[in-house]
C-alpha positions as CSV (number, residue, x, y, z in Angstrom):
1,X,142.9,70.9,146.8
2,X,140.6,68.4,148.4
3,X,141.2,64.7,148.0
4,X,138.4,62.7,146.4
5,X,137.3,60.4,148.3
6,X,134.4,57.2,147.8
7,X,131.4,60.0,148.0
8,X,133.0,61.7,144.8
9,X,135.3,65.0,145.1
10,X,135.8,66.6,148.6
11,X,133.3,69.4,149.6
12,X,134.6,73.0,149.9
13,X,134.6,74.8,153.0
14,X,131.6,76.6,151.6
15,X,129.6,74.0,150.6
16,X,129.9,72.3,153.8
17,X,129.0,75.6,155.2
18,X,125.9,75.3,152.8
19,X,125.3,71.8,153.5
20,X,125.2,72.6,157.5
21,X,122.6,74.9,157.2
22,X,120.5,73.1,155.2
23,X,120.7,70.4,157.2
24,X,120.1,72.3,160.4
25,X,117.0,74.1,158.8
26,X,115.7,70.5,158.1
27,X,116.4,69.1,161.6
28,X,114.6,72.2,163.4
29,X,111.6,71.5,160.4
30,X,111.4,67.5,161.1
31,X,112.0,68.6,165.3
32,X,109.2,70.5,165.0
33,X,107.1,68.4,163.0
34,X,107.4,65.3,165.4
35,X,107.0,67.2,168.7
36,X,103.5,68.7,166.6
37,X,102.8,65.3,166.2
38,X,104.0,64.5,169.8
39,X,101.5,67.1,171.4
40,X,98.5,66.3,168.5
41,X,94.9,66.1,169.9
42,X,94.2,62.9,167.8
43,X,97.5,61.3,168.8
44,X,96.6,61.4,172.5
45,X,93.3,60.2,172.0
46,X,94.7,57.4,170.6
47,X,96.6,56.7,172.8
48,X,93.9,56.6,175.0
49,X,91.1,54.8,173.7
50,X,90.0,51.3,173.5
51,X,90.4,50.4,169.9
52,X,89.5,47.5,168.0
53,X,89.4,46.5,164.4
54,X,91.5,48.2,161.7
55,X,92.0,51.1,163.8
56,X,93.6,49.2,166.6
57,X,96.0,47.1,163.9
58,X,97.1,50.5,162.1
59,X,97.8,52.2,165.3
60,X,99.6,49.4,166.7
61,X,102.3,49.9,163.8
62,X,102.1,53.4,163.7
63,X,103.3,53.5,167.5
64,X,106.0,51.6,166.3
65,X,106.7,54.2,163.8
66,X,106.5,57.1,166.1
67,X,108.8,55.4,168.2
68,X,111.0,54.6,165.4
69,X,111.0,57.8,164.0
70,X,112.3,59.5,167.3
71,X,115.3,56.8,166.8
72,X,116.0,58.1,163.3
73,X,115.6,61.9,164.7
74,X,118.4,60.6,167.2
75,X,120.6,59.6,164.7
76,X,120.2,62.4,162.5
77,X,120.7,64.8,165.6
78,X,123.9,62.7,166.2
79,X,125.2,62.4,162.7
80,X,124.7,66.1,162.3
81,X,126.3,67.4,165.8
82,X,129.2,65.3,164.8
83,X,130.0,66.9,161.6
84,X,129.4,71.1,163.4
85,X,131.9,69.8,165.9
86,X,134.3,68.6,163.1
87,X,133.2,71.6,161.2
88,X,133.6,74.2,164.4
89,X,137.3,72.6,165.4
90,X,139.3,75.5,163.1
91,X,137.9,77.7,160.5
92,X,140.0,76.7,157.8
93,X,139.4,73.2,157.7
94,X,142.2,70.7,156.3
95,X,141.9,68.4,153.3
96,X,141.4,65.1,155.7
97,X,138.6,67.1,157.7
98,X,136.9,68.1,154.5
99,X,137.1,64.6,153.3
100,X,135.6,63.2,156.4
101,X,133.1,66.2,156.9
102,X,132.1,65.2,152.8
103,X,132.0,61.3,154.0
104,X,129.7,62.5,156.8
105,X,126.8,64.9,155.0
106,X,126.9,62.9,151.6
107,X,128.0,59.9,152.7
108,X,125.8,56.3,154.4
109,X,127.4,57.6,157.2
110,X,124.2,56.8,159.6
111,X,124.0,52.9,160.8
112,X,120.1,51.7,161.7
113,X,118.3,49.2,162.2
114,X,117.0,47.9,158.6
115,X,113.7,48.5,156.9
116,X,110.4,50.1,158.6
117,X,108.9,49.0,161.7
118,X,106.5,46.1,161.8
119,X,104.0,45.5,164.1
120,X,105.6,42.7,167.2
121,X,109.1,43.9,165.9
122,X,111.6,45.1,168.3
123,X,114.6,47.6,166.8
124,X,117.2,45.2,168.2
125,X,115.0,42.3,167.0
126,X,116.6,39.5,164.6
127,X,115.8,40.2,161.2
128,X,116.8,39.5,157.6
129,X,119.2,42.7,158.1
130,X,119.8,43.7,161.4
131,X,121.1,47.3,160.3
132,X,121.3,49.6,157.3
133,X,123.6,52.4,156.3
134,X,122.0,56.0,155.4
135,X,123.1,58.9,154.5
136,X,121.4,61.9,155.7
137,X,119.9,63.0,152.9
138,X,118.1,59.1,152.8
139,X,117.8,59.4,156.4
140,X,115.4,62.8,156.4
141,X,113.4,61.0,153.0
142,X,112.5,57.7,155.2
143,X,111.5,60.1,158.1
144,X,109.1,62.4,155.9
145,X,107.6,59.5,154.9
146,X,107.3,57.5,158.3
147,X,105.9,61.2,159.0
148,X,103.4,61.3,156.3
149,X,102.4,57.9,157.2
150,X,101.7,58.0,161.1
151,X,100.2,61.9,160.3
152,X,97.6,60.2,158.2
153,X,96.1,57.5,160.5
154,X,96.4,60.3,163.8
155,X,94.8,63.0,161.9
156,X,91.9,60.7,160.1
157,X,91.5,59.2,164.0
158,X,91.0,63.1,165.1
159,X,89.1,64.1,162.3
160,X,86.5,61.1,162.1
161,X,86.1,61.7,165.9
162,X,85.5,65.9,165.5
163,X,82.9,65.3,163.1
164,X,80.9,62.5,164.0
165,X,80.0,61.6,168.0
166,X,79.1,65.0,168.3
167,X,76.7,65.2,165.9
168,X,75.7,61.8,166.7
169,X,74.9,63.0,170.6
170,X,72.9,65.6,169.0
171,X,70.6,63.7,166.7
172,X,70.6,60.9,170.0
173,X,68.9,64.1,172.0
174,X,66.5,64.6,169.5
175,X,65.5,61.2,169.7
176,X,65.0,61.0,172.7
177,X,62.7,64.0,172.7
178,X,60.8,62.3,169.6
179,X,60.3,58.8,171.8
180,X,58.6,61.1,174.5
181,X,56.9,62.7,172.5
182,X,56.0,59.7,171.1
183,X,55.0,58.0,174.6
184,X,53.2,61.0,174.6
185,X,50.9,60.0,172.3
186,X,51.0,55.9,172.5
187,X,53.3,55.9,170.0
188,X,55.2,52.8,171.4
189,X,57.1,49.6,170.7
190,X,54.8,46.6,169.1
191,X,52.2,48.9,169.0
192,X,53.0,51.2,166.3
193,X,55.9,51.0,163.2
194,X,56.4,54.3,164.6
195,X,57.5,53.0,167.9
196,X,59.7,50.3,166.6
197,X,60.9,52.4,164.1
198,X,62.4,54.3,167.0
199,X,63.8,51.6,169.3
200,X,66.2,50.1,165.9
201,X,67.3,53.7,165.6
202,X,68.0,53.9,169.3
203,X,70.2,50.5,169.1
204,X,71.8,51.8,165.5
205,X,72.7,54.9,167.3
206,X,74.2,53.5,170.0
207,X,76.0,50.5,167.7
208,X,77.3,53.6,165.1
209,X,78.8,55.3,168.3
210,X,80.5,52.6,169.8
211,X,82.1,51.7,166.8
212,X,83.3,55.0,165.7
213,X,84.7,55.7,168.9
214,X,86.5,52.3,168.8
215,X,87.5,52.2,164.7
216,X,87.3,55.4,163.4
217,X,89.5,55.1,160.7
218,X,87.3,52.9,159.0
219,X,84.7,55.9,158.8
220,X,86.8,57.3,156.8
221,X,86.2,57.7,152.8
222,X,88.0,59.2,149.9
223,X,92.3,59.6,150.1
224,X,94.3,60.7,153.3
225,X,94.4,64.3,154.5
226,X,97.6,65.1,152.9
227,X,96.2,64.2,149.6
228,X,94.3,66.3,147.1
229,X,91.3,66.3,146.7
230,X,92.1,64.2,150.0
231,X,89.0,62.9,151.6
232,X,86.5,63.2,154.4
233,X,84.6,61.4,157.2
234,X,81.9,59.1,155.8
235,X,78.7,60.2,157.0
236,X,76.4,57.5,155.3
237,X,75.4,55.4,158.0
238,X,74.7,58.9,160.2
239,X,72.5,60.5,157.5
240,X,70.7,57.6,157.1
241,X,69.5,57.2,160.9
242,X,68.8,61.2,160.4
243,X,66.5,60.8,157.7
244,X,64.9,57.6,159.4
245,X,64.2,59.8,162.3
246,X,63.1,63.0,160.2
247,X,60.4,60.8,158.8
248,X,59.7,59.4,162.3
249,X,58.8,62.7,163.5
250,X,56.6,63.6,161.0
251,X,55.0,60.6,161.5
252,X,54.3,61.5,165.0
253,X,53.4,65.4,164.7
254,X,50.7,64.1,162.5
255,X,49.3,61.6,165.4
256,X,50.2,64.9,167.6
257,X,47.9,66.9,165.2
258,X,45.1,64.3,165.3
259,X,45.5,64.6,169.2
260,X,45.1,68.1,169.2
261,X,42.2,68.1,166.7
262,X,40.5,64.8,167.5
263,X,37.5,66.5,169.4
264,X,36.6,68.9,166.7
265,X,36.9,66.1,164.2
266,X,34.4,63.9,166.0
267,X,32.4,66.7,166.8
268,X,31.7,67.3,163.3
269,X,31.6,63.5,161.8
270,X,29.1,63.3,165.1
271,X,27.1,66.7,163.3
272,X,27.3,65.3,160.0
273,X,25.7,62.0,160.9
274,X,23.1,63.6,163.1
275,X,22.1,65.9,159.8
276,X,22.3,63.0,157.7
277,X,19.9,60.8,160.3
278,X,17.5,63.8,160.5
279,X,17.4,63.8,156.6
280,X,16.4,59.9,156.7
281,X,13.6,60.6,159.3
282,X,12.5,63.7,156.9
283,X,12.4,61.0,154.0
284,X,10.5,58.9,156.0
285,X,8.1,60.9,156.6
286,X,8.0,62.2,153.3
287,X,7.1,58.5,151.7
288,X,4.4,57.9,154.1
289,X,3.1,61.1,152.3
290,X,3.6,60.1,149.1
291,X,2.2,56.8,150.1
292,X,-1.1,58.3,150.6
293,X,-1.6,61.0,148.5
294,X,0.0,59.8,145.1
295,X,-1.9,57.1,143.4
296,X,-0.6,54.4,141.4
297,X,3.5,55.6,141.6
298,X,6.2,53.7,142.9
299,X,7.8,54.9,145.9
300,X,11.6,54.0,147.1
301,X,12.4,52.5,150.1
302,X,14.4,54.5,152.6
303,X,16.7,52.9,154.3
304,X,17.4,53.2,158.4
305,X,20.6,54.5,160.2
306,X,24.2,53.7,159.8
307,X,24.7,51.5,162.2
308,X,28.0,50.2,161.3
309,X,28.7,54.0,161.7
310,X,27.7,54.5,164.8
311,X,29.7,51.4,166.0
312,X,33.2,52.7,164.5
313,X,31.8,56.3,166.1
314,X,31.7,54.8,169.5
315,X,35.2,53.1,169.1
316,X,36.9,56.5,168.1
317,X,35.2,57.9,171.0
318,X,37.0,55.1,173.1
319,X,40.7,56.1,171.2
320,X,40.3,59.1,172.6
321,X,40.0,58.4,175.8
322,X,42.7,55.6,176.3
323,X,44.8,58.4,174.0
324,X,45.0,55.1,171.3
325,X,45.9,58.8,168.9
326,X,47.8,56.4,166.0
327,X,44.7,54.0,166.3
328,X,42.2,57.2,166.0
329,X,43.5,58.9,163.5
330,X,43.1,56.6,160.1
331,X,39.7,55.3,162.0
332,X,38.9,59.4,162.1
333,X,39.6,59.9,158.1
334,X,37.3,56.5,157.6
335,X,34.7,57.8,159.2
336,X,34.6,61.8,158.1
337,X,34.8,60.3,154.5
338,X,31.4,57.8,155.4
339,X,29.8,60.2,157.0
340,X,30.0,63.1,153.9
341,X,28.8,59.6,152.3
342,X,25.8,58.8,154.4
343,X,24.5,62.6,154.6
344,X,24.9,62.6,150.9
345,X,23.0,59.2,151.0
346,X,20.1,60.7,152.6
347,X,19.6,63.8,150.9
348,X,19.5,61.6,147.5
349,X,16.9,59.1,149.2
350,X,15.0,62.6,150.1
351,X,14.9,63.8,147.1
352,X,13.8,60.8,145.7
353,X,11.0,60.3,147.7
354,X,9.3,63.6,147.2
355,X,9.4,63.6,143.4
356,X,5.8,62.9,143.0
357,X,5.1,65.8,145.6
358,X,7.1,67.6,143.1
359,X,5.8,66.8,140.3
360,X,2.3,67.6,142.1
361,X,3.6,70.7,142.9
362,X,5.0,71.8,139.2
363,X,1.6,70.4,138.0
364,X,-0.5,72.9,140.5
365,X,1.6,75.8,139.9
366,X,1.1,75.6,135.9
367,X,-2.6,75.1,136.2
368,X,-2.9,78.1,138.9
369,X,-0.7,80.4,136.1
370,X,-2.9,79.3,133.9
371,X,-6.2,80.5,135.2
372,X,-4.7,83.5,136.0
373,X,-4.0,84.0,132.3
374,X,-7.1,82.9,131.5
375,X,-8.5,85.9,133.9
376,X,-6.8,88.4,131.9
377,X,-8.1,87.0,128.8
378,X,-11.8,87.5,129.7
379,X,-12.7,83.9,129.7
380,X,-13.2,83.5,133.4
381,X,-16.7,82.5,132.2
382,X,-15.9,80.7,129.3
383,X,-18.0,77.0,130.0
384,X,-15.9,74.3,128.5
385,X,-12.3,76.4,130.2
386,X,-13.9,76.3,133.4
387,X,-15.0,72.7,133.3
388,X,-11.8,71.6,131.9
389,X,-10.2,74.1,135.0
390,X,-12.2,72.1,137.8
391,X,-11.9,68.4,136.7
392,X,-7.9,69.1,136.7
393,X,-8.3,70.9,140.0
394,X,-10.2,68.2,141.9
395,X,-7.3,65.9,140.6
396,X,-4.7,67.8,142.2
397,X,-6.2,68.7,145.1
398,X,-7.6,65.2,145.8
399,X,-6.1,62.4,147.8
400,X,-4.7,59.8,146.4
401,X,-4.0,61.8,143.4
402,X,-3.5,59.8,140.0
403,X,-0.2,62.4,138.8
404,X,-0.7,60.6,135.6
405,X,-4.4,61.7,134.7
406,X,-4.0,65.1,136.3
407,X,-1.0,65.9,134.1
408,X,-3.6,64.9,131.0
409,X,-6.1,66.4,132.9
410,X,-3.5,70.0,133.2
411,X,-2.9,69.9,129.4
412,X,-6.2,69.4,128.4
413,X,-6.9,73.0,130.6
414,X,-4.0,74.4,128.5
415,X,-5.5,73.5,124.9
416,X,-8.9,74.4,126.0
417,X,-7.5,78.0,126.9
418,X,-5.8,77.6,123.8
419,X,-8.6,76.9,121.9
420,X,-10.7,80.0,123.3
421,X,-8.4,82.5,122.1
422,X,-8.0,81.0,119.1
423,X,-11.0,82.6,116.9
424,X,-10.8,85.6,119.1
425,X,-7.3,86.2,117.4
426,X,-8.5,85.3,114.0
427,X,-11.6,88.0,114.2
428,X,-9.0,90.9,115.4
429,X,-6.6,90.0,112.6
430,X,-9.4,90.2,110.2
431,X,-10.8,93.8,111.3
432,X,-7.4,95.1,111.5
433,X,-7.4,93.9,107.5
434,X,-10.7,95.7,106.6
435,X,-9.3,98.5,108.9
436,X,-6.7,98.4,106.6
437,X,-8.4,98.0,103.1
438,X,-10.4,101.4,104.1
């Protein structure tokens, strides 16, 4: 029977067996897991890079670590080749060597330095404790989570840097085919929001690179890899400078557009002014009209051309040709909403001008449809209808013509034709009653 000894009752040969092969399948597991670490892409880079801030304090003790853990692997190697050689010395092992093998897989039979590395510590360093015992079992715990530890910071480092220079490069491409377009179109610094727009996001890009190549683990948001939900790379500051440059384009397509349409635009604002001058002139002419053959009616000025108009004209004109495209295009939507204005401007000044031409006009075409009925009445010959008829005519037809006494002059036609068939209609209605009475 085994002796007990301080770990509690001596293992059996089986359960040492056990206890071997549970400890080997954890050595090849924690082997395994620091040469992954070892050969990691993130680890390397690390290793590599020029770090600052957090980044380059956490990695500095995570080094330590790494180094650290490869001492404890040591030691656990050690500690567990020394009890398969006292295991593999005879196949029935003796009370004393089951005691010691006991001492050695449950036992603080490992001696290390004490506590976790610190950054500036040395492992033969002076400490509070210069050494600790462990047993193995304590001795693979410390190591997982050492493990878990240096894993997190390497594999934030490697994932901060797979997600976000690369898509920074890319959005830095595409600015830089936005600025030339931008030149393009004399979109440029101090010139244009547009332009400086571009040259902060040029300078954030650059700064947001710089830094997460240097500190990447600050770009980092939510809980470490191994953690669920676990986290992710923070993105903010990226997707702000992509929607910043989204907006940017826009803004220049639309300058492009004007560009592209700016000579059919002027074209037709240059149309639209030209109609609207002619329709001036036409008023014009029209009052001068009025003027001498409508007595006694007040007339509206008309007023002369845009001039202001013409003036901003002649600077889009000059946009065009220095390509001044953000200049031109608000000075082009100005202009096509004045010159709809001024055309609509002219047309009412027309149109108020030759009112008392159309009043004339109304007032000739009712005393012409007039006669005419008269005509077909039979009182072509009537005396006081035709007298009434050519007073009203000579009115209208005369120059300057009083619209005033003509209209009288009209109605007094109207009731005079009125008047004549008046009896006529009476004598009919009384013959169709004595028809009737028979």
């Amino acid at each position: 029977m085994a002796v007990a000894g301080p770990t509690g009752p001596a293992l059996s040969r089986e359960e040492v067996d056990r206890a071997l092969a549970r400890l080997g399948a954890e050595h090849e597991a924690v082997e395994s897991s620091l040469l992954a670490l070892q050969d990691h892409a993130g680890r390397r880079l690390l290793e590599g890079a020029e770090l600052t801030g957090a980044t380059r304090s956490r990695w500095e003790s995570t080094e330590l670590l790494i180094t650290q853990l490869w001492v404890y692997f040591d030691a656990y190697t050690d500690a567990l080749e020394a009890a398969r050689e006292l295991r593999g010395r005879r196949r029935w092992p003796t009370s004393g060597e089951l005691s010691e093998l006991t001492d050695l897989l449950r036992g603080t039979a490992v001696t290390l330095p004490a506590g976790p590395p610190q950054a500036g510590m040395v492992t033969l360093g002076v400490a509070a404790r210069l050494s600790e015992r462990l047993s193995l079992m304590e001795l693979v715990e410390r190591m997982n989570s050492w493990y878990g530890q240096a894993l997190d910071v390497v594999v934030i480092a490697d994932a901060v840097w797979s997600a976000l220079p690369t898509r920074i490069d890319l959005l830095a491409a595409e600015l830089g085919r936005v600025r030339s377009l931008a030149h393009s179109v004399g979109v440029l610094p101090g010139e244009h929001p547009a332009g400086d727009d571009l040259e902060r996001l040029t300078m954030e890009l650059a700064a947001l690179r710089s830094e997460v190549i240097s500190d990447p683990l600050v770009f980092w948001t939510g809980a470490p890899p191994g953690t669920a939900p676990g986290g992710r790379p923070d993105t903010a500051r990226y997707d702000r400078a992509e929607r910043a440059l989204e907006d940017v384009r826009r803004e220049i397509e639309a300058v492009l557009d004007v560009r592209q349409d700016a000579e059919r635009r002027l074209m037709r604002v240059r149309d639209v002014l030209s109609r609207a001058d002619r329709t001036l002139g036409e008023a014009r002419r029209a009052r001068m009209e009025v003027l001498s053959k409508i007595a006694a009616y007040e007339v509206p000025v008309v007023s002369g051309p845009p001039t202001v108009l013409y003036e901003q004209l002649e600077m889009a004109g000059e946009y065009r040709r220095r390509a001044a495209w953000h200049r031109l295009s608000p000075l082009l939507e100005s202009l096509e909403q004045r010159a709809e204005e001024e055309l609509l401007r002219a047309r009412e000044s027309l149109t108020a001008v030759t009112a008392p031409l159309a009043v004339r006009a109304e007032l000739r075409g009712r005393l012409d449809a007039y006669k005419a009925k008269a005509a077909r009445l039979g009182l072509a010959e009537d005396g006081l209808v035709v007298e009434r008829y050519d007073v009203a005519r000579r009115m209208l037809w005369s120059a300057p013509c009083d619209l005033v006494a003509a209209e009288q002059a009209v109605l007094r036609y109207q009731r005079a034709v009125a008047g004549a068939l008046a009896p006529q209609g009476s004598a009919a209605s009384g013959t169709d009653g004595h028809r009737g009475d028979a």
